[in-house]
N, C-alpha and C positions, 0 to 999 in steps of 0.2 A: 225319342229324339226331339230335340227343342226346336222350337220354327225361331227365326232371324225376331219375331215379334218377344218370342219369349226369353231368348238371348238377352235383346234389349232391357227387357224390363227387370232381369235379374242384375246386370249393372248400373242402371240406374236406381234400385234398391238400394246395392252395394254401396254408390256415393252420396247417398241419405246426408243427410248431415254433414258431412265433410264438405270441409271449404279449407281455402287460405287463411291461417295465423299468422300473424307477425309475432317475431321472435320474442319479443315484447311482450307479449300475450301467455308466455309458456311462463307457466307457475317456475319452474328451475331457470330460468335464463336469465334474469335480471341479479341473485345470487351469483351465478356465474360469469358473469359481464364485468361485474363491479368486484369479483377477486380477482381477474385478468389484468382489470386495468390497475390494479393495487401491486401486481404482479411484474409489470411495466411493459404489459403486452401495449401493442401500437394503439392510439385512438381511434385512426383511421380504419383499423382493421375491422375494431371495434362496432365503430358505426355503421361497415356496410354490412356487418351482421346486424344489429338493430335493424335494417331497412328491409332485411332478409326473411319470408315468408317460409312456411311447411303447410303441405295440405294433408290436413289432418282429419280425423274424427273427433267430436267430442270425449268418447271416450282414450282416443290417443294421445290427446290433450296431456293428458294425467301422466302419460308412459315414458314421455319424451323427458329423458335424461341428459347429465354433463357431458357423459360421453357421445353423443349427438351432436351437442354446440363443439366438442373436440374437433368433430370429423368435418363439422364445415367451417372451422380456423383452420384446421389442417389442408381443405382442398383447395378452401382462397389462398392459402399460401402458394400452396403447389400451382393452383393456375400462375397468380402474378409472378411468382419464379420463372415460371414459362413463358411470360409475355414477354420478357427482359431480352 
């Protein structure tokens, strides 16, 4: 059985590396942004995903696909729909 010490140290192992990206930062997102906006998705929407962070790993880096940026055009949608 693990003691609270060894707990610990196995998640902070876990988040090695991993920090906050800016959406900016993802090798696929700037591709995706720029056919959105071609597309006649909002500016606005646009840019609060630009502003918009993923805490990622180095290696997650790489993983994070369109369908990703989908899911959070999709939820800022859904929230501001909700705010109305």
């Amino acid at each position: 059985m693990k003691t609270n010490e060894g707990i610990a140290a196995t998640a902070i192992d876990a988040q090695k590396g991993e920090r906050d990206y800016a959406l900016l930062e993802i090798p696929a997102y700037m591709p995706w942004s720029e056919r959105k906006l071609l597309e006649g998705e909002s500016e606005a929407l646009i840019a609060h995903l630009d502003a918009t962070s993923m805490w990622l790993s180095p290696e997650q880096l790489q993983t994070v696909t369109e369908s990703d940026f989908e899911e959070l055009l999709s939820e800022l949608k859904e929230t501001l729909g909700n705010a109305s």
